[in-house]
Steps between C-alpha positions, in 0.01 A plus 500: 500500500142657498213388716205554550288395807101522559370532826122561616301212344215303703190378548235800514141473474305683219468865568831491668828660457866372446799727408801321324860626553791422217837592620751507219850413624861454292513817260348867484332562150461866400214429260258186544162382531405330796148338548310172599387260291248173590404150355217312674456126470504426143511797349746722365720758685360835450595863569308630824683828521861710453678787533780715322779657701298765371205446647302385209202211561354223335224318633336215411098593444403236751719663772416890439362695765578144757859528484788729538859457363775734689868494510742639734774502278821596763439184668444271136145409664153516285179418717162408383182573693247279446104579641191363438649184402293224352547145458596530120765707619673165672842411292856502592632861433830562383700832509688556206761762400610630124800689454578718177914522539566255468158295397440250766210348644475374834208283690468435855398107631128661545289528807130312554196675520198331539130654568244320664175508431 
């Protein structure tokens, strides 16, 4: 059975850093998108930021330039770096993992973030 588990959220004041860690655990998938996803109080859950096995990005625009997606794909782990956070960055932040053979998509239980003011 696939997991996924997020580690690295907190309390940070703005300006701060945090760095999640997603450790994916139960299978190894060749080809897959891994990447972290958020959803502050309601709102939606939104893309933040992912990676190919490639090495291809996306980035939300509010994120660009703030944080940094990386994967270290022999140990199933993606990482995001998160600086100059701001309060509108606060939200629970869940990792999430696509694979194309078969097509399967995979969520973690999410990690809390929250920026103070």
């Amino acid at each position: 059975q696939v997991q996924l588990v997020e580690s690295g959220g907190g309390l940070v004041q703005a300006g701060g850093s945090l760095r999640l860690s997603c450790a994916v655990s139960g299978r190894n998938f060749r080809l897959n998108t891994m990447g972290w996803y958020r959803q502050a109080p309601g709102k939606q859950r939104e893309l933040v930021a992912v990676m190919s096995s490639g090495g291809t990005t996306n980035y939300a625009d509010s994120v660009k330039g703030r944080f940094t997606i990386s994967r270290d794909n022999p140990k199933n782990t993606v990482f995001l770096q998160m600086n100059s956070l701001k309060p509108e960055d606060t939200a629970v932040y869940y990792c999430n993992l696509v694979t194309i053979a078969p097509f399967m998509n995979y969520w973690g239980k999410g990690t809390l973030v929250t920026v103070s003011s």
